[in-house]
N, CA, C and O of each residue as an XYZ file, in Angstrom:
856
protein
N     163.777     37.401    142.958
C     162.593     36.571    142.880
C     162.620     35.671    141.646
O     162.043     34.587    141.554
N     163.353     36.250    140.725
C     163.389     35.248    139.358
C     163.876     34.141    139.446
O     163.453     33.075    138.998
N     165.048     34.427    140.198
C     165.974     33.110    140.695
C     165.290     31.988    141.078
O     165.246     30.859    140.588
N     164.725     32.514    142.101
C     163.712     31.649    143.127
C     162.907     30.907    142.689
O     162.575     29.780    143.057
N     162.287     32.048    141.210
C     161.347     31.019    140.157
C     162.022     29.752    139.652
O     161.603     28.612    139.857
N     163.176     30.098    138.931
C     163.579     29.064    137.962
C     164.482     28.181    138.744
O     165.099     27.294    138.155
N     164.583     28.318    139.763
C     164.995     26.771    141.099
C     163.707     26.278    141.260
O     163.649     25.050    141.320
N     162.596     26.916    141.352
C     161.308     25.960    141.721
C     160.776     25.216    140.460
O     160.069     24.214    140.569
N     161.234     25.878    138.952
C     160.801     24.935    138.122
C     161.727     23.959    137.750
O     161.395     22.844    137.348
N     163.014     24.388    137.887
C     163.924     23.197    137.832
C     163.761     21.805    139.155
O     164.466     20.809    139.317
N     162.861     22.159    139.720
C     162.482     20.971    140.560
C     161.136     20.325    140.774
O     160.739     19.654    141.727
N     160.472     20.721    139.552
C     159.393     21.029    139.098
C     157.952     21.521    139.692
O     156.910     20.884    139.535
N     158.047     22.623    140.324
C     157.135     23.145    140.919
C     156.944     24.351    140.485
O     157.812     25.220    140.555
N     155.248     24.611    139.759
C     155.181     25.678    138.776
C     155.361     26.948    139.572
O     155.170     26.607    140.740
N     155.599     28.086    139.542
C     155.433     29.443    140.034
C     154.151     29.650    140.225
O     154.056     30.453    141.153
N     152.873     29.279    139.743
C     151.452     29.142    139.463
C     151.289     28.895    140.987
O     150.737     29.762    141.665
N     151.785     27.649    141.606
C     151.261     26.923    142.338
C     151.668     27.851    144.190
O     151.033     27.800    145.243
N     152.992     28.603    143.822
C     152.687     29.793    145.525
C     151.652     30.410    145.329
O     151.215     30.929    144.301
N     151.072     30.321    146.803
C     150.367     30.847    146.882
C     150.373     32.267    148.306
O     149.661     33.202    148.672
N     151.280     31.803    148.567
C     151.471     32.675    149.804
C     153.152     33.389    150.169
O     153.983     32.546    150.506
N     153.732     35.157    150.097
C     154.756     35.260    149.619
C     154.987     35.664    151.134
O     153.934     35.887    151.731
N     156.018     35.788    151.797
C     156.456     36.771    152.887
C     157.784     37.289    152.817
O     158.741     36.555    152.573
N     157.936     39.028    153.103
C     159.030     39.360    152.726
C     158.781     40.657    153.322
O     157.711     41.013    153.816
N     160.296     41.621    153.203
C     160.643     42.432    153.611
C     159.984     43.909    152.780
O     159.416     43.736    151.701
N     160.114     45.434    153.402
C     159.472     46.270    152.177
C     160.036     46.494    150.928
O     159.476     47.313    150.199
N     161.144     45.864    150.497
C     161.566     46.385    149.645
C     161.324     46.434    148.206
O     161.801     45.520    147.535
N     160.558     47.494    147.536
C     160.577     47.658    146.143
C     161.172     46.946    145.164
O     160.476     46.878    144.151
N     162.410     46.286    145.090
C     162.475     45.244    144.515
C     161.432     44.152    143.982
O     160.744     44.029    142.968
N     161.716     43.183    145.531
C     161.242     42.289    146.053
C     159.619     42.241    145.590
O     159.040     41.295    145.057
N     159.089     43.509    145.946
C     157.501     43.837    145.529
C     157.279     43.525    143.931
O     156.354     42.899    143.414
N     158.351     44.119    143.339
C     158.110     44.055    141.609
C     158.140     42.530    141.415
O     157.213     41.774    141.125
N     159.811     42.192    141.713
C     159.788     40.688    141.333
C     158.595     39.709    141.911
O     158.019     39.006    141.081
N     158.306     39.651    142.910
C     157.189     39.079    143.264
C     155.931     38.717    142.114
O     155.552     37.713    141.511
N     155.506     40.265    142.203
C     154.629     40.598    141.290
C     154.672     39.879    139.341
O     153.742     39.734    138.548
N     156.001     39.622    139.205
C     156.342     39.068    137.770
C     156.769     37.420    138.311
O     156.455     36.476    137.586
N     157.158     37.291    139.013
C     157.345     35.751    139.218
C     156.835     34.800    139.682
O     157.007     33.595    139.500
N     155.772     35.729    140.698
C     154.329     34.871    141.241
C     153.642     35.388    141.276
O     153.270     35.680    142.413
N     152.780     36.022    139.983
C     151.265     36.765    140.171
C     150.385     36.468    140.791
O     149.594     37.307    141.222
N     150.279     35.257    140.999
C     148.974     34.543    141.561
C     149.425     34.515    143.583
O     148.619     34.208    144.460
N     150.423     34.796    143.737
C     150.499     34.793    145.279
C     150.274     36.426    145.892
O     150.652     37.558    145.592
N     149.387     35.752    146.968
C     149.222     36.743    148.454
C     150.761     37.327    148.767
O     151.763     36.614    148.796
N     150.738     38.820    149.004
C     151.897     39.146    150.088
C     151.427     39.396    151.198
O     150.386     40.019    151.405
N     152.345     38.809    152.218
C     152.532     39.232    153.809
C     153.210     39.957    153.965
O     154.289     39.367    154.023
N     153.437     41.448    154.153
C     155.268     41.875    154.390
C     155.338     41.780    155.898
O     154.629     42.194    156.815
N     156.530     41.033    155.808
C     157.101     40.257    157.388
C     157.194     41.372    158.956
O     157.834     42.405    159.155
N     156.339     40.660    159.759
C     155.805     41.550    160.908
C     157.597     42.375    161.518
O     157.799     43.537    161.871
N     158.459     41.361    161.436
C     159.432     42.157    162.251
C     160.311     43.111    161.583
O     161.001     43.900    162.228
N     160.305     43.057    160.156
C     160.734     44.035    159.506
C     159.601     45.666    160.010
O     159.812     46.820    160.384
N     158.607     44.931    159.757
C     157.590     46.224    160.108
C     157.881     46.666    161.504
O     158.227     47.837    161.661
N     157.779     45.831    162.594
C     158.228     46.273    163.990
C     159.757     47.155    164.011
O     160.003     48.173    164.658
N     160.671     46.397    163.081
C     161.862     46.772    162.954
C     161.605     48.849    162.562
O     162.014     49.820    163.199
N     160.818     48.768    161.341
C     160.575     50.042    161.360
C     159.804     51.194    162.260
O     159.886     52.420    162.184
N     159.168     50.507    162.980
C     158.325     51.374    163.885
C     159.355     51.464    165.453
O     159.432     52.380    166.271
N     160.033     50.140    165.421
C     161.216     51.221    166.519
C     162.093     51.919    166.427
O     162.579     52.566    167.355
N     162.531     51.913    165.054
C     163.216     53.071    164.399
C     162.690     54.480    164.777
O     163.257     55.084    165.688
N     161.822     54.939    164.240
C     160.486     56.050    164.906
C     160.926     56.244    165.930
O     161.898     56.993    166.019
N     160.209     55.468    167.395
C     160.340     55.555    168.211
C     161.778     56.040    168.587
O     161.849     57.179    169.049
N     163.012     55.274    168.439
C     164.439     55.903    168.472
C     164.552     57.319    168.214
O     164.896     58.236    168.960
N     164.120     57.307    166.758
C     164.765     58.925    166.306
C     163.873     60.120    167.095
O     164.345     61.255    167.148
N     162.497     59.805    167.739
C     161.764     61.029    168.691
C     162.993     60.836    170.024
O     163.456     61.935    170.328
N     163.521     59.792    170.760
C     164.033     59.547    171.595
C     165.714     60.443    171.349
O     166.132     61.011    172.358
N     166.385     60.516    170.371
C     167.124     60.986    169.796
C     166.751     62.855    169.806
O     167.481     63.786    170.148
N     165.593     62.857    169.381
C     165.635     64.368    168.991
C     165.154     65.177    170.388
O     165.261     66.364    170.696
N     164.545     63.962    171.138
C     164.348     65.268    172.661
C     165.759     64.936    173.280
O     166.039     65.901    173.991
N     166.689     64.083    173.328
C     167.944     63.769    174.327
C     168.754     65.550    173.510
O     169.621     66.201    174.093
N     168.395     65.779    172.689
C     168.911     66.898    172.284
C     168.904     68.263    172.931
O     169.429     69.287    172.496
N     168.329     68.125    173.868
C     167.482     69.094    174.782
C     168.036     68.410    176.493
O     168.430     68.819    177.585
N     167.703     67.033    175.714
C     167.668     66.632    177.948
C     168.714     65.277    177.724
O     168.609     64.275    177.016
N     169.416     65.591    178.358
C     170.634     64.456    178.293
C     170.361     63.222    179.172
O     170.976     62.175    178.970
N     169.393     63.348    180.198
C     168.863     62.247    181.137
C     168.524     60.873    180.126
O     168.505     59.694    180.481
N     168.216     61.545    178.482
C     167.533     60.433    177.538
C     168.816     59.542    176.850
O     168.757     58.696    175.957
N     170.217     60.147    177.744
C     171.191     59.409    176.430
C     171.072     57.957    177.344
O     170.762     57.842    178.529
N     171.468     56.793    176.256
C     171.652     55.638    176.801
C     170.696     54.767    177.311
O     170.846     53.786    178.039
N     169.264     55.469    176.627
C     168.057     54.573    176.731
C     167.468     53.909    175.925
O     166.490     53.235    176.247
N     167.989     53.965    174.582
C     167.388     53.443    173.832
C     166.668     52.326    173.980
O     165.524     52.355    173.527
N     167.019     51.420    174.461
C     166.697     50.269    174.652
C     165.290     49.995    176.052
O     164.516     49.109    176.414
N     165.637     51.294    176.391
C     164.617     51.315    177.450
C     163.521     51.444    177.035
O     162.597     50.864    177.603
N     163.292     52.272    175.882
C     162.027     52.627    174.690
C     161.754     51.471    173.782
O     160.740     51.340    173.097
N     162.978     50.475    173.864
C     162.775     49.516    172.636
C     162.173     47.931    173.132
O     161.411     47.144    172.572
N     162.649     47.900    173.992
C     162.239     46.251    174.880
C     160.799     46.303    175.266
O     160.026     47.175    175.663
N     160.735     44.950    174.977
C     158.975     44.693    175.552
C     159.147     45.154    177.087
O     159.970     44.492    177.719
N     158.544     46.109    177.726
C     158.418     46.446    178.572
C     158.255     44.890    179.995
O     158.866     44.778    181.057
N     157.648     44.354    179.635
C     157.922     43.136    181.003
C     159.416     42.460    180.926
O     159.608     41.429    181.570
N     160.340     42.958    180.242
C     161.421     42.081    180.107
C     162.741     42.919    180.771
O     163.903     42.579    180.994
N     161.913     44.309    180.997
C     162.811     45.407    181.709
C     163.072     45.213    183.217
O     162.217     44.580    183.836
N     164.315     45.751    183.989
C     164.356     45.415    185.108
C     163.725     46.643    185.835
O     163.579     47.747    185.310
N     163.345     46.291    187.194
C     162.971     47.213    187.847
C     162.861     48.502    187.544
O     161.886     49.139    187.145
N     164.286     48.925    187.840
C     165.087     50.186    187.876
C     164.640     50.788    186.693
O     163.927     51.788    186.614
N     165.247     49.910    185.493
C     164.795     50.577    184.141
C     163.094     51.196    184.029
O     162.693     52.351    183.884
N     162.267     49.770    184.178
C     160.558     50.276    184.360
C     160.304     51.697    184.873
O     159.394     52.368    184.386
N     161.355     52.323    186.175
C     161.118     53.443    186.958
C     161.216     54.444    185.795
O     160.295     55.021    185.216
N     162.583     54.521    185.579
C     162.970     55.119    184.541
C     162.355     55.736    183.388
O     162.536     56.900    183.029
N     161.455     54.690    182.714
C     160.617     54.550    181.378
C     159.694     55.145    181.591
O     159.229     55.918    180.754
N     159.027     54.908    183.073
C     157.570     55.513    183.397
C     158.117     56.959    183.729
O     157.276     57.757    183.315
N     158.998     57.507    184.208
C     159.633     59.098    184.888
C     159.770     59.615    183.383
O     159.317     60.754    183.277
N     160.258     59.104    182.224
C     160.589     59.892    181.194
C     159.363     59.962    180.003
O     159.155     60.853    179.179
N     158.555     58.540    180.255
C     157.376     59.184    178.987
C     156.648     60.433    180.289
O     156.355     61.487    179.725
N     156.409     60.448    181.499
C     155.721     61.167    182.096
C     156.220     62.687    182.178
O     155.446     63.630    182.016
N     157.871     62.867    182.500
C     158.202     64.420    182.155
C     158.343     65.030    180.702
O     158.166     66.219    180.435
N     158.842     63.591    179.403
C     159.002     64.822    178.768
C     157.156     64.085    177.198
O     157.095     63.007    176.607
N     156.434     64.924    177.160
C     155.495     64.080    176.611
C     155.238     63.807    175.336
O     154.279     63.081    175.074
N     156.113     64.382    174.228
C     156.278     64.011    173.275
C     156.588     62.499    173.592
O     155.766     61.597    173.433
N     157.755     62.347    174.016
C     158.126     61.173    174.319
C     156.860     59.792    174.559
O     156.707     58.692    174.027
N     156.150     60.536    175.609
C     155.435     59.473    176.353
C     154.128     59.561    175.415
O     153.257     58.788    175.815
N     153.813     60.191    174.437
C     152.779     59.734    173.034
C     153.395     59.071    172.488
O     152.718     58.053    172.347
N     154.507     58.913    171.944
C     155.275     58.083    170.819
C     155.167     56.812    171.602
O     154.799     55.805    170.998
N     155.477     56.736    173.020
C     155.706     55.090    173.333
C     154.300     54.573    173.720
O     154.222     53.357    173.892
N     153.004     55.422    173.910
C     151.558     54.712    174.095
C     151.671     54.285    172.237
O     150.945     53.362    171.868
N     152.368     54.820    171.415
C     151.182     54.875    169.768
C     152.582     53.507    169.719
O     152.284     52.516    169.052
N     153.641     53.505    170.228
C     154.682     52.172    169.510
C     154.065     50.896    170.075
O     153.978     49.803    169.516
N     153.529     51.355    171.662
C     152.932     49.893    172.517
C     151.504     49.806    172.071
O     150.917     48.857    172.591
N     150.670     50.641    171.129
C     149.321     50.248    170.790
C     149.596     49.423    169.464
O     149.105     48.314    169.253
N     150.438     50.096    168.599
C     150.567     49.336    167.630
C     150.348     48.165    167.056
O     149.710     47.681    166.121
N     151.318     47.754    168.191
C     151.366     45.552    168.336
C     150.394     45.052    168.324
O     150.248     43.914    167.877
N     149.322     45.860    168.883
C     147.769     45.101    168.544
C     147.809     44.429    167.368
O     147.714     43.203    167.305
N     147.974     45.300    166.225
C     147.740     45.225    165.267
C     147.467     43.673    164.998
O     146.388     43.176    164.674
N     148.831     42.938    165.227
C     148.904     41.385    165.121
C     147.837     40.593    165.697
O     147.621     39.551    165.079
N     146.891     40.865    167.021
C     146.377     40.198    167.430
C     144.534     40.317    166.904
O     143.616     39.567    167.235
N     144.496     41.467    166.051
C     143.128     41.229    165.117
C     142.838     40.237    164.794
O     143.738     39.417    164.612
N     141.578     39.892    164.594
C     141.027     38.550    164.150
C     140.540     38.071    162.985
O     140.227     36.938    162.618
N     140.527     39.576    162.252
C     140.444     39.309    160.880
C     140.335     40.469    160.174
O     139.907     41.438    160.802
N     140.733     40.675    158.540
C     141.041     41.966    157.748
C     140.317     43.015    158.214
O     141.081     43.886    158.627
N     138.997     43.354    158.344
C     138.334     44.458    158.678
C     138.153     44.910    160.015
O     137.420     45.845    160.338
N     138.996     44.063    160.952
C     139.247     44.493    162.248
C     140.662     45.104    162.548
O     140.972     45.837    163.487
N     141.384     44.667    161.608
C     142.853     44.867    161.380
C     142.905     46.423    160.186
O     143.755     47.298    160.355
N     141.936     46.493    159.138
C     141.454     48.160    158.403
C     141.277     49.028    159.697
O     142.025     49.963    159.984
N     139.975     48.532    160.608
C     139.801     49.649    161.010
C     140.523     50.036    162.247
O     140.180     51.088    162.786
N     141.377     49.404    162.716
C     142.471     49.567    163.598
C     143.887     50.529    163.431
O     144.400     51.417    164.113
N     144.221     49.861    162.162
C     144.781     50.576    161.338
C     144.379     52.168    161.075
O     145.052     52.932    161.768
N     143.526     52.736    160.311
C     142.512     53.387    160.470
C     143.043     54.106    161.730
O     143.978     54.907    161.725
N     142.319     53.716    162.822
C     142.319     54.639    163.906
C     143.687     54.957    164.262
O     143.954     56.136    164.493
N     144.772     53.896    164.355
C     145.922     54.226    165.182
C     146.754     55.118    164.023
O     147.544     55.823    164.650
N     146.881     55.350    162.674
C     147.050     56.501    162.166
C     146.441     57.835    161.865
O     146.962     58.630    161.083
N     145.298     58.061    162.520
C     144.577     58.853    162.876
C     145.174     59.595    164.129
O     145.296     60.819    164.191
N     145.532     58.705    165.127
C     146.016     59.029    166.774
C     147.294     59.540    166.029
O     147.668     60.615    166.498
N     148.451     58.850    164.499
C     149.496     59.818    164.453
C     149.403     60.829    163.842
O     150.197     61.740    164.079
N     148.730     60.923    163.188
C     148.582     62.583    162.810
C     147.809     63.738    163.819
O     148.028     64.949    163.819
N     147.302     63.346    164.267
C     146.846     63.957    165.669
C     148.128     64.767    166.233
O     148.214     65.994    166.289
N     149.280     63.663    166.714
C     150.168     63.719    167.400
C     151.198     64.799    166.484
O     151.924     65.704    166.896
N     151.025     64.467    165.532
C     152.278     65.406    164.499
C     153.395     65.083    164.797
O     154.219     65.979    164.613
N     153.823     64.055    165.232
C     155.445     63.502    165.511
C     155.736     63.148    164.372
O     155.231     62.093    163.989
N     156.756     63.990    163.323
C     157.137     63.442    162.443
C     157.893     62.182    162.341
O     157.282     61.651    161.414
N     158.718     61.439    162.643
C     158.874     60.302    162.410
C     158.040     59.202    162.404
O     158.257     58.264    161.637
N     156.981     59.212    163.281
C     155.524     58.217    163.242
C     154.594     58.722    161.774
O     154.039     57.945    160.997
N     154.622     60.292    161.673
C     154.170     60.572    160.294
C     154.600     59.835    159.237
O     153.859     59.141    158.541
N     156.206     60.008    159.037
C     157.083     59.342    157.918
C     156.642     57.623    158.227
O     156.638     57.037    157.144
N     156.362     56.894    159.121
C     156.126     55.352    159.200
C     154.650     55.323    159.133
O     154.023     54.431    158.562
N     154.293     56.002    159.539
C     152.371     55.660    158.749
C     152.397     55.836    157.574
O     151.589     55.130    156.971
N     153.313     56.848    156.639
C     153.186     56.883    155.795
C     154.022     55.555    154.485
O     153.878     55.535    153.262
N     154.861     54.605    155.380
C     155.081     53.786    154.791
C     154.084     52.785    155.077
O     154.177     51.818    154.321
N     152.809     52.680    156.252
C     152.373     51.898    156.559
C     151.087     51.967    155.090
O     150.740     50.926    154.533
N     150.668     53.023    154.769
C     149.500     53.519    153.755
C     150.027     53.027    152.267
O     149.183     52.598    151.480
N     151.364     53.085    151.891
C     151.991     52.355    150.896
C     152.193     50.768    150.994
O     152.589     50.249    149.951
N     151.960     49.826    152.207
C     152.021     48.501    151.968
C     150.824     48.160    152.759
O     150.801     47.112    153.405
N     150.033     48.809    152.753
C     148.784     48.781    153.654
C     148.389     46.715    153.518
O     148.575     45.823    154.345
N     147.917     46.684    152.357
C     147.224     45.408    151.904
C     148.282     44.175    152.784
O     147.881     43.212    153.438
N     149.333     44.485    152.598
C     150.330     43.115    152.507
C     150.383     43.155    154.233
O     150.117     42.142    154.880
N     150.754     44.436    154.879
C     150.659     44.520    156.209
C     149.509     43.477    156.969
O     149.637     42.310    157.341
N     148.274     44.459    157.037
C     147.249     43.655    157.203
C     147.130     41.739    157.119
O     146.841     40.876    157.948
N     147.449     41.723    155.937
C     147.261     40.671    155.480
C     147.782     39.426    156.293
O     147.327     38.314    156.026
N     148.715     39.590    157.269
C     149.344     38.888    158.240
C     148.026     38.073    158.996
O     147.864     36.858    159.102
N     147.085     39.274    159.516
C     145.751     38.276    160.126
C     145.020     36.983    159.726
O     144.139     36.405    160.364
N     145.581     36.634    158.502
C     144.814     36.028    157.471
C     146.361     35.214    157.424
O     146.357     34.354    158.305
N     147.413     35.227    156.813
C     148.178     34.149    156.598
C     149.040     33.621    157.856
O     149.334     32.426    157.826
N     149.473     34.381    158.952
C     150.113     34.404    160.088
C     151.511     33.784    159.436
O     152.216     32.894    159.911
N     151.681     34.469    158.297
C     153.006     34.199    157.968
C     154.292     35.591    158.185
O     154.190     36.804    157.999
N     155.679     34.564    158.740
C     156.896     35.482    158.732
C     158.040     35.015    158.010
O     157.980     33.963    157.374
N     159.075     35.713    158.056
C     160.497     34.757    158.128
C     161.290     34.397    158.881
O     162.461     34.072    158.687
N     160.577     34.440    159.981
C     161.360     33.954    161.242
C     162.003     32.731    160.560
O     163.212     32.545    160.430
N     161.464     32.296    160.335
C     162.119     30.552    160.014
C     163.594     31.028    159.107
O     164.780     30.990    159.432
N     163.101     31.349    158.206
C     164.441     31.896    156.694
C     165.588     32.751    157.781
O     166.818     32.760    157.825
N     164.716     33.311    158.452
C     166.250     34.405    159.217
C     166.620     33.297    160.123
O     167.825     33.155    159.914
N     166.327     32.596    160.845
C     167.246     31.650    162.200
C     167.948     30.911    160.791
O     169.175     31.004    160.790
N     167.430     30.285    159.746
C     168.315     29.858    159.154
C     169.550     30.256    158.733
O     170.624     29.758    159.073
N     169.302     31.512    157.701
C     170.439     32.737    157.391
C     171.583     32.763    158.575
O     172.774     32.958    158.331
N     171.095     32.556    159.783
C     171.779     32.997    160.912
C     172.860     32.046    161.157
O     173.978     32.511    161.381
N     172.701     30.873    161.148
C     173.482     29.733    161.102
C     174.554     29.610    159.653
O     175.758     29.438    159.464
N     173.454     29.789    158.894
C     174.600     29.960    157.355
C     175.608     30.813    158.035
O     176.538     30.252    158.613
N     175.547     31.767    158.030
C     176.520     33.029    158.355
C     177.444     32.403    159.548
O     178.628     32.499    159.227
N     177.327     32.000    160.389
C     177.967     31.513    161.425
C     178.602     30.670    160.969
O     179.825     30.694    161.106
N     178.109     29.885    160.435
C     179.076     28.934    159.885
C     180.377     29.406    158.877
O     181.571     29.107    158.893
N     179.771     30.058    158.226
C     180.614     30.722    157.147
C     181.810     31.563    157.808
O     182.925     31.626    157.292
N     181.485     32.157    158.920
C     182.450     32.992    159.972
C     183.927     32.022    160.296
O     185.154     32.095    160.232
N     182.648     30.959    160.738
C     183.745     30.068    161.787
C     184.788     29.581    160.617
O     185.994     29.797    160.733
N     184.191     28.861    159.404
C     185.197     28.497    158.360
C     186.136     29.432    157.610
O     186.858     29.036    156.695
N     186.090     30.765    158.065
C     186.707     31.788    157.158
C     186.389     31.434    156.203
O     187.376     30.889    155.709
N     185.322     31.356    155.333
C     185.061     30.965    153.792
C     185.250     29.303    153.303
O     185.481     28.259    153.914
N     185.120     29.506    152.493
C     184.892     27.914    152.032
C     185.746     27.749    150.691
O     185.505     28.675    149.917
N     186.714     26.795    150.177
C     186.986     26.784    148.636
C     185.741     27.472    147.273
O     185.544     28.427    146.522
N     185.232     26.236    147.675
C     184.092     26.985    146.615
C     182.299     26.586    146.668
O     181.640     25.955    147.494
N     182.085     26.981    145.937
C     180.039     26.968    146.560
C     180.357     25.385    146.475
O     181.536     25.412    146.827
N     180.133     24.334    146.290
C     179.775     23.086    146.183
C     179.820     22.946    148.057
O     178.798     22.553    148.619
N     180.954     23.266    148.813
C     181.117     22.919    149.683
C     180.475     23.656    150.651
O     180.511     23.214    151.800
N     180.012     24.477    150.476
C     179.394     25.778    151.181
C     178.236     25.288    151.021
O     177.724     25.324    152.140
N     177.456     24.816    150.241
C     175.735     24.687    150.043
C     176.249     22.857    150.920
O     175.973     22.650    152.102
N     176.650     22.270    150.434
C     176.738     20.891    151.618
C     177.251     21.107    153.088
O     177.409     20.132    153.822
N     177.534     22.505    153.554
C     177.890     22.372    154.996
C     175.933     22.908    154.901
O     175.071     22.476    155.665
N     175.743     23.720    153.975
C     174.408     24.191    154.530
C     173.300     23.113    154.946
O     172.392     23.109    155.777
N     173.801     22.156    153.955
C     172.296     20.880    154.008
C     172.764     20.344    155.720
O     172.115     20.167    156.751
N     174.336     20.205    155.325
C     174.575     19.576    156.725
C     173.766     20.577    158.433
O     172.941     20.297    159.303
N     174.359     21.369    158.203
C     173.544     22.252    159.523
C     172.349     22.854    159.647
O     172.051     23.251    160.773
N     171.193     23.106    158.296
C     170.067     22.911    158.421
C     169.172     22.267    157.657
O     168.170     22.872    157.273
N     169.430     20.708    157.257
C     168.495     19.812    156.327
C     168.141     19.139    156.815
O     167.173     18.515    156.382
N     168.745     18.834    158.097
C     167.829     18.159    159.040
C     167.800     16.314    158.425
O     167.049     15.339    158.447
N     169.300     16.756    157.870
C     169.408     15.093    157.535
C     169.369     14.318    158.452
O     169.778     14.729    159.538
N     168.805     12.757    158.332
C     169.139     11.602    158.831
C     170.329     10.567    158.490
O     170.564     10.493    157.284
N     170.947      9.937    159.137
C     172.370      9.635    158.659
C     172.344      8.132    159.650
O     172.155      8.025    160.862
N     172.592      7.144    158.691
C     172.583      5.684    159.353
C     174.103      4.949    159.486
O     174.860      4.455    158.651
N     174.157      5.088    160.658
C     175.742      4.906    160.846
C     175.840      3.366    160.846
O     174.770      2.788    161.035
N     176.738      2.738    160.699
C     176.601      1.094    161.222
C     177.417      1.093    162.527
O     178.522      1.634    162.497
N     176.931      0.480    163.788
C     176.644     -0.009    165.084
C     178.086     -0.451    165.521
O     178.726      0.043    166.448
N     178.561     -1.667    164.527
C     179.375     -2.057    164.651
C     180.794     -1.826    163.849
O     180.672     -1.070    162.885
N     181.983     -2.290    164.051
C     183.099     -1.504    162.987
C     183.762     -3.348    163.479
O     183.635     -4.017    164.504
N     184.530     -3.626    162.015
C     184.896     -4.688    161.999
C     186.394     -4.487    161.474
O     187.132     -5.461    161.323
């Protein structure tokens, strides 16, 4: 985050002036934040958070296949937005939260979750919150225990999404292209040329060719 500071004042834009941070959970990131832009809001980024709550979901999926082998090779059956599943699979999903039911609590509390995003504002998004970790301790599925309990440690910044509707979607499709690029070139001589393929493939330059060649 320091970095980040002293590129924004070397281009003269005070650290004072963010006002709005989005980022991943990591303790780091939280401190530096905290020393390099006091004055900014955190969002911590919805798909990192989703990212962790299908984790959960996996490792209950993991610990009953331990027992019933019908569960190997589904992961994904537990993990996909359910309308994007085919038929066959849907059968599947509905036969296995219904026989084994640990299972089929973990995937009502992973598919209630997502609400979360569509609150309309902080104290609808508290008391939601609120309830749907209430429904996991109820449940006693430890792995949803262990992720509510990271949810109660970034509670504020979570939430806070209702209010900024900020992610990094944008920063990651970017990252994504850096990297690709970087693949395809096997590396680059040295940074000068590496940060100008970057402007080139996402700066979204304009470039005025002349028409004619003489």
């Amino acid at each position: 985050m320091q970095s980040i500071a002293w590129h924004l004042i070397k281009k003269g834009v005070a650290p004072e002036q963010i006002e709005q941070l989005s980022m991943d959970l990591s303790p780091a990131f939280i401190a530096g934040a905290a020393e390099s832009f006091p004055k900014a809001s955190i969002t911590f980024d919805r798909f990192h958070v989703v990212k962790l709550l299908n984790e959960a979901m996996n490792k209950v999926r993991i610990d009953e296949r331990k027992e019933h082998a019908v569960l190997k090779n589904h992961k994904y059956t537990f993990l996909r937005n359910k309308a994007s599943l085919s038929d066959k699979k849907k059968q599947a999903l509905e036969e296995m939260i219904t026989l084994y039911p640990t299972l089929g609590v973990a995937y009502r509390l992973k598919e209630l979750f997502n609400d979360l995003w569509t609150m309309p504002d902080k104290p609808a998004a508290n008391a939601f919150l609120n309830d749907w970790c209430a429904q996991v301790e109820k449940a006693k599925i430890q792995a949803f225990q262990k992720f509510a309990n990271t949810l109660r440690t970034h509670w504020s910044g979570i939430i806070h999404f209702v209010e900024s509707n900020i992610t990094n979607a944008i920063l990651e499709s970017i990252n994504s292209k850096i990297q690709l690029a970087k693949r395809r070139a096997r590396g680059f001589r040295n940074v000068k040329n590496y940060i100008n393929m970057i402007y080139f493939l996402c700066g979204r330059l304009t470039f005025s060719y002349p028409r004619y060649f003489t």
